[in-house]
N, C-alpha and C positions, 0 to 999 in steps of 0.2 A: 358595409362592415366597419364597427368601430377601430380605431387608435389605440385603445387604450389596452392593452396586455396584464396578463396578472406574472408579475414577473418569478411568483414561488414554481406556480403550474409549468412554467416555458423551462425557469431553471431544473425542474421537475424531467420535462420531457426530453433538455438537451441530454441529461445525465442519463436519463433511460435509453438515448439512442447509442452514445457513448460505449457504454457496459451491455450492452445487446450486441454490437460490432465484436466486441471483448470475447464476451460468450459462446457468442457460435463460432469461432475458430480456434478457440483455446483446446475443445476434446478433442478434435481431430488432427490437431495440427504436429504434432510428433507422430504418429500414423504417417501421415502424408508424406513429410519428410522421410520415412523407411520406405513406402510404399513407392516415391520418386527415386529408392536406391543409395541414402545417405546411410552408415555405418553408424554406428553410434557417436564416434568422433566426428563425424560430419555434422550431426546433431547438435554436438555437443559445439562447437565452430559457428553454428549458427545462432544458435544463442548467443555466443559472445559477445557476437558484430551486434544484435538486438541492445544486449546490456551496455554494452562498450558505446552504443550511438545515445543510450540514453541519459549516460554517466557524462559523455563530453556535451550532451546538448545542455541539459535541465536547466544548469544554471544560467547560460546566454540567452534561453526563452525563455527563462521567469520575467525578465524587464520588457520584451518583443513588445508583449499586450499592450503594454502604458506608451508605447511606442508609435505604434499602427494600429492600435483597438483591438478591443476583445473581440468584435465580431470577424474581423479578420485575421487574424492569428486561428482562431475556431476552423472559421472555413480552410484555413488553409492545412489543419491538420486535416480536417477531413475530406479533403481534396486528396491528399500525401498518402490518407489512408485508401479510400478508393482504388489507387494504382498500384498502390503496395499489396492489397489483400487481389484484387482482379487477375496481379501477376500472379502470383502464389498460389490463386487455381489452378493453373496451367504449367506452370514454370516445371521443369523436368530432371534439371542439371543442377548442380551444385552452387556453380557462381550465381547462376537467375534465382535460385534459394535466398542466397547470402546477400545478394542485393534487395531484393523482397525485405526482408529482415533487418537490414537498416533504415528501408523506407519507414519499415513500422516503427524504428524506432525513433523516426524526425517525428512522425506523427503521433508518437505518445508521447514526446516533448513539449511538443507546441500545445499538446492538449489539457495538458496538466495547468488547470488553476483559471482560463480566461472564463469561463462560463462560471464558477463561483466568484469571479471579482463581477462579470458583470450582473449577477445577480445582487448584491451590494451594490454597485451604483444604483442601479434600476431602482430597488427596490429603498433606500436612503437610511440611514443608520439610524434612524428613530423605529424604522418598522421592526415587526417582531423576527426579525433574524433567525431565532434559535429556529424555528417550529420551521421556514421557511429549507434552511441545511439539513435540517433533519428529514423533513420529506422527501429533498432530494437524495438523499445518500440513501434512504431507504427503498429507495425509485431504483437509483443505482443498484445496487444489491438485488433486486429480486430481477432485472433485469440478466444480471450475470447469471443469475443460477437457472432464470429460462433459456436463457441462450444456450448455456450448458450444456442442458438436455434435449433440446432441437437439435444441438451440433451434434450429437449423441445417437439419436433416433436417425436424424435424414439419412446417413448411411445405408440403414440397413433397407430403405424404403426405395432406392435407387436401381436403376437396371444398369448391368456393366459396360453398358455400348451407350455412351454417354457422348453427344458433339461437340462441338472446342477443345478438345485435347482433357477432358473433365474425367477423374474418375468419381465415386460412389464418395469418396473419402475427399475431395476436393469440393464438394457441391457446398456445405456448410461456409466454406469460405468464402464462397463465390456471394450464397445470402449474406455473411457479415461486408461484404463488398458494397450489396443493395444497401443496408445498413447505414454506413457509411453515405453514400446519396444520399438519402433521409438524412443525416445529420448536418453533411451539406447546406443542404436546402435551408434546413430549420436556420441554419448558422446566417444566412445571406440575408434571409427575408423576414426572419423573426427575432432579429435580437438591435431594436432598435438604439442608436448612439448617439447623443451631442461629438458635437465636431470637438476635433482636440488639438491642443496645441501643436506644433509640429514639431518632431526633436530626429537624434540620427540618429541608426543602431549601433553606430560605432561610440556614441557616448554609454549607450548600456555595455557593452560589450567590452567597453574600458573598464567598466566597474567591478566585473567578475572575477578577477585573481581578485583582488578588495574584499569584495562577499566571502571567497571559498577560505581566504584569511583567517578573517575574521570568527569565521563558526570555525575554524579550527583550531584561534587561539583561544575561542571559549571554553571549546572540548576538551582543550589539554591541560588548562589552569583549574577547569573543574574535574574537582576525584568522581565525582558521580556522573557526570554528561561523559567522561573520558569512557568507564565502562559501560554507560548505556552505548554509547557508541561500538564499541569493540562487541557487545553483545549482537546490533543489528548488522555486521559483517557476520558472526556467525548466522544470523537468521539466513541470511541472503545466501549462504553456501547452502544450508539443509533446504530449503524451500527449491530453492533448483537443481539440487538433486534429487526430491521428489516428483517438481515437476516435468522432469527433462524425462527419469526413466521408467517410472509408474504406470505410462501410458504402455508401452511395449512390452514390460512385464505382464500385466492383464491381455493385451493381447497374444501373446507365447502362451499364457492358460486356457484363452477362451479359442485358439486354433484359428484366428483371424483378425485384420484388422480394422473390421465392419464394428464384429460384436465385439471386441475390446475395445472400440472409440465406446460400445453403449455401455459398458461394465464401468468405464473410466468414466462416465458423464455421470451414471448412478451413484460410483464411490465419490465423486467431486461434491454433488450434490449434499450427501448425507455431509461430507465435510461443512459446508456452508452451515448446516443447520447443527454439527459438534461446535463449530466457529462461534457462534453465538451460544450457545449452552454453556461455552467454555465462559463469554462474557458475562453471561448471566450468574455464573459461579464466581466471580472474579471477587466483587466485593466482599462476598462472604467469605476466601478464601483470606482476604486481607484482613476483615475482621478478627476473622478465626487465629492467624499469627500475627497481629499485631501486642507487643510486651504491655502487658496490665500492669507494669513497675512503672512510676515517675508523675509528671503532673495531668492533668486533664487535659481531653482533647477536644473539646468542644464538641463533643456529641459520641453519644454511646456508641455510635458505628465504628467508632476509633480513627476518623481523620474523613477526608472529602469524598465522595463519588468519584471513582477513577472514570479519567478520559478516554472513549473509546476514538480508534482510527475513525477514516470516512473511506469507500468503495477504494480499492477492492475488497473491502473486506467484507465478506458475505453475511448481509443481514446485520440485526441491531440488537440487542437485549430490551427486551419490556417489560420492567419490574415493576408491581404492584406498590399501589400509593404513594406515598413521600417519593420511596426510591426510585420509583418510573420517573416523578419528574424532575428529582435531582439529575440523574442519568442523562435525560434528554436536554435537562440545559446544561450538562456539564458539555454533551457531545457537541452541540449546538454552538457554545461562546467558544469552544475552541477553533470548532473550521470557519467563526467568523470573525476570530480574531488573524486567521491566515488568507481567510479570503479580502478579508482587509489589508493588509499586508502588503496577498497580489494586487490590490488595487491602488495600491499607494507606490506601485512601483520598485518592489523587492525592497521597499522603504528602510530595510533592517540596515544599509550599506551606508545611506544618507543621514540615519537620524531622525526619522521623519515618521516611525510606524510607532509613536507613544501613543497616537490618538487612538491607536487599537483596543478592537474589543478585549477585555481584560482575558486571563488563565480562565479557565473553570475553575480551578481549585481556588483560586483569589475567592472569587467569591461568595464558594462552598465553605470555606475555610473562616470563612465572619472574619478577615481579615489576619490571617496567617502571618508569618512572612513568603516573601514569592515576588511577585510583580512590581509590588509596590513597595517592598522595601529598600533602604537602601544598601551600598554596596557596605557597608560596615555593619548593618543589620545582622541578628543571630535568629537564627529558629525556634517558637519558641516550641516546648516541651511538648506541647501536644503534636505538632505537625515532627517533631523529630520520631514519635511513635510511630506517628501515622506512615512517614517514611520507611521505618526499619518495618513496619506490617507487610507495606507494599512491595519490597524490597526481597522481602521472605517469601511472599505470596507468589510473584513474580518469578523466582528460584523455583518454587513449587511446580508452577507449570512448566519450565521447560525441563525440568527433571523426568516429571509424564510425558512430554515430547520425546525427551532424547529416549526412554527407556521404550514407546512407542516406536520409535523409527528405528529402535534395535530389535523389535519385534518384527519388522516388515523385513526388517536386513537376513534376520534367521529364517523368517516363513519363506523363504529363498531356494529352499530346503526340500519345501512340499511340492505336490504338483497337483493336478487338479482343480474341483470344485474346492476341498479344503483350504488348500493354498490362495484363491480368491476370497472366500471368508474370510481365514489370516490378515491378508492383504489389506482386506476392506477394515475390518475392527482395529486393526493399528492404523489406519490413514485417521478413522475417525476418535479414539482415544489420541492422536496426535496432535490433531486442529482442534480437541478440546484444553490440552496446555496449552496451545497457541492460543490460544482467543482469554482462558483466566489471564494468561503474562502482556498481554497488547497492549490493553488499558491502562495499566497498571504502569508502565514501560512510559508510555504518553504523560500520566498524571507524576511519575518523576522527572521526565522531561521539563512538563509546564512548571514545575516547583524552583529549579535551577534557572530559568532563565527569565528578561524581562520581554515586554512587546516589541521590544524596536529589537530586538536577538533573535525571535521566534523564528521567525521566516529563515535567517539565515541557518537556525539550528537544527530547525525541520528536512532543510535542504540537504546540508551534510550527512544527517543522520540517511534520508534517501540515498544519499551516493554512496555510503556505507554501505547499504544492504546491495545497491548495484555492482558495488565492487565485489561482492561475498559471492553475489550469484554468477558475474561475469568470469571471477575465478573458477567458481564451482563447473560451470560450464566448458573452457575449458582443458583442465585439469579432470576433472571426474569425466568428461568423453571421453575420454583416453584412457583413463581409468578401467573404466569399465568396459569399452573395445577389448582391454587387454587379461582383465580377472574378473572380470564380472561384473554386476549392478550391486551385486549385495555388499561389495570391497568399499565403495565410494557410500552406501547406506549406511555401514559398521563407520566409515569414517568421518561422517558429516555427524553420527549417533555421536558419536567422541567427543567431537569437537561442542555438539550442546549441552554434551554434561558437565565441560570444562567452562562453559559461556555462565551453568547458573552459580560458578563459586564467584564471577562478576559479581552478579546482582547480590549475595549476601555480604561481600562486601564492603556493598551500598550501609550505609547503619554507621553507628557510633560515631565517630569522628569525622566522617564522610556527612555522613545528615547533619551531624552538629554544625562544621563549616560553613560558613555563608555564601552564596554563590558569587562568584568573581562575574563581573564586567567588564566586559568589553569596552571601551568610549567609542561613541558610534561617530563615524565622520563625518562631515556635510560635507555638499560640494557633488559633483559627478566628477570631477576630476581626476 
């Protein structure tokens, strides 16, 4: 057996082992939790500890990798996941929940980022990157949504007299468990490393109040990173409280919670694929509001190909001609200007991440302002269009969000087969404004800051939405223990209608502004 590895395929199958662990315990996993005897607030408690372990880890394991290597940092999440997901078959009581549930969340810490830096190393910054991230994120993605519906179906396919303490509703966990194994393995024996210098983790781990600084004096000195910011806190409240209570709603219609994990896996499903139709709508929707007043913008599209996320986000948009493969390398430069980033050692703290791969919009933009302007630079006229487009467009979807999720909050109402239809058509007119506002969200992100920012700006922005959903959790358990699910729906709907008068505004004097800098520090000290 040869040496030699093809490092896109391996980065390909770490991410599909990843987001298949994901999958198959995501639809059953609030089931479980009731099925084990947790009230809503108990649910809603255990999320917390998830969100709360992944808010205080992220930032301390983004350096780990450059630490002790990517291959180890890997394994050791999915060592962490292993016993976390095997407990949580089983686990019956509340504190064995709640411990479970921080374990997952060491292990969605450590997991975040080492398998795309060591794809960049492996693979050396001359090769073709873009096409490489892309397959893997698309790997990821279709991974999540089979997992989904495995987690979904094994249910119903189970007999009730099940040994080790397993019910019908626990098996799917037990498989993301195996999962886990398999990524294991992969992690040990397949992700080969030059040896590396030696450093402590207490030098990264000195760095982190420095980092969490830093992206938040960016945030506050820019008008536009400030409400992209305040907008991903509202993301982070509605998204957990759809997913915290959607699952036990469908199960109170469907009269059990076998077939409401498979009612939840099908609505999840169609999400994934509104998720991407929403992206695929995106540009156009920018196009379509972007102001025909003022100078040109370097192409009739009216400004760059917005940046889509990378997994979880379900699935990819595949636009025909130019736009498929504007899209793909816009997606592409962006997670390898972070996966470069991770590889450089959270470099954004040091000083050290210029050498990153440029924005997408850099160099969609035939040289905009962005990246490579400097801090006294102005925007010019076209890219200020192309902002206030994105800006509006962005406003647009969560407007169909919010007015979506006030839809799911009144079909609260119904009961029945109706009430599941309800259900179901606003979950997926929901995750169609989520998916036009994401990209769009990203590609004013990458406009405000420069390469050696990215990483830290990304990062805040994540503990943004962790802080929204860690609130949302809980705050809306309690919530709805006490007035309902539809109280905490009507209130997260609220709270997204008030998020898109943020995004509008973004525009005018906010776009005109030139993005402030940070002065990145050298030194680990």
């Amino acid at each position: 057996m040869g040496t030699t590895i093809d490092p896109a395929r391996r980065f390909a199958l770490l991410n599909f082992l990843v987001w298949l662990a994901t999958g198959l315990y995501m639809t059953p996993m609030v089931l479980l939790y009731q099925a084990r005897g947790l009230d809503l607030a108990g649910v809603g408690l255990v999320f917390a500890i998830y969100g709360g372990t992944v808010v205080a880890l992220e930032l301390p394991t983004g350096g780990l990798a450059d630490v002790i290597g990517r291959r180890t940092v890997l394994a050791i999440s999915a060592a962490v996941g292993v016993i976390a997901l095997a407990w949580m078959a089983v686990a019956t009581t509340l504190w064995e929940l709640a411990l479970t549930s921080l374990l997952k969340g060491v292990s969605r810490a450590l997991s975040s980022g080492p398998a795309e830096a060591w794809y960049v190393d492996r693979a050396g910054e001359k090769a073709d990157l873009r096409r490489g991230l892309a397959r893997g994120e698309s790997v990821g993605s279709l991974a999540l949504a089979a997992g989904t519906l495995v987690g979904g179906v094994i249910p119903l396919l189970m007999p009730r007299d099940l040994p080790l303490g397993l019910i019908p509703l626990s098996v799917p966990v037990a498989l993301s468990a195996v999962a886990s194994v398999a990524l294991l393995l992969t992690a040990m024996f397949g992700m080969p490393e030059p040896p590396r210098p030696r450093a402590t983790p207490g030098s990264v781990l000195r760095d982190v109040p420095r980092t969490i600084g830093t992206g938040f004096r960016l945030g506050l000195r820019d008008s536009v990173l400030v409400r992209v910011l305040g907008t991903m806190f509202v993301l982070g409240v509605a998204l957990n409280a759809i997913e915290m209570l959607t699952p036990g709603r469908l199960a109170d219609l469907t009269g059990g919670g076998e077939k409401g994990g498979l009612v939840y896996a099908i609505v999840v499903s169609a999400g994934f694929l509104a998720f991407s139709l929403g992206q695929r709508l995106s540009p156009l929707a920018a196009r379509v509001l972007t102001p025909r007043d003022g100078g040109g913008d370097g192409g009739a599209a009216g400004g760059p190909p917005p940046v889509p996320e990378g997994p979880p986000v379900p699935g990819r948009p595949l636009e025909t001609g130019a736009a498929e493969t504007e899209t793909e390398a816009a997606h592409a430069e962006a997670g390898a200007a972070l996966a470069q980033a991770a590889r450089t050692g959270q470099a954004a703290r040091t000083g050290q991440a210029q050498n990153a791969a440029p924005a997408a919009h850099t160099e969609a933009d035939g040289g905009a302002a962005g990246d490579r302007g400097a801090a006294g630079d102005r925007a010019a006229p076209g890219s200020e269009r192309s902002m206030r487009g994105a800006a509006r467009a962005a406003a647009a979807g969560v407007i169909v969000a919010a007015l979506a999720l006030s839809g799911l909050a009144a079909g609260t109402a119904l009961a029945g087969f109706p009430a599941v239809v309800a259900a179901a058509l606003a979950y997926v007119v929901m995750f169609i404004g989520f998916g036009i506002t994401s990209p769009l969200r990203q590609e004013m992100t990458h406009r405000r800051v420069s390469s050696g920012e990215r990483a830290t700006v990304v990062s805040v922005m994540s503990l943004q939405l962790q802080f929204g959903g860690t609130l949302c959790a809980l705050a809306g358990g309690m919530l709805a223990a006490r007035a309902g699910v539809a109280s905490v729906w009507w209130g997260a709907a609220g709270l997204l209608l008030l998020s898109a008068l943020l995004y509008l505004g973004i525009g005018g004097r906010a776009a005109r502004t030139a993005p402030e800098r940070v002065p990145a520090r050298s030194g680990a000290g």
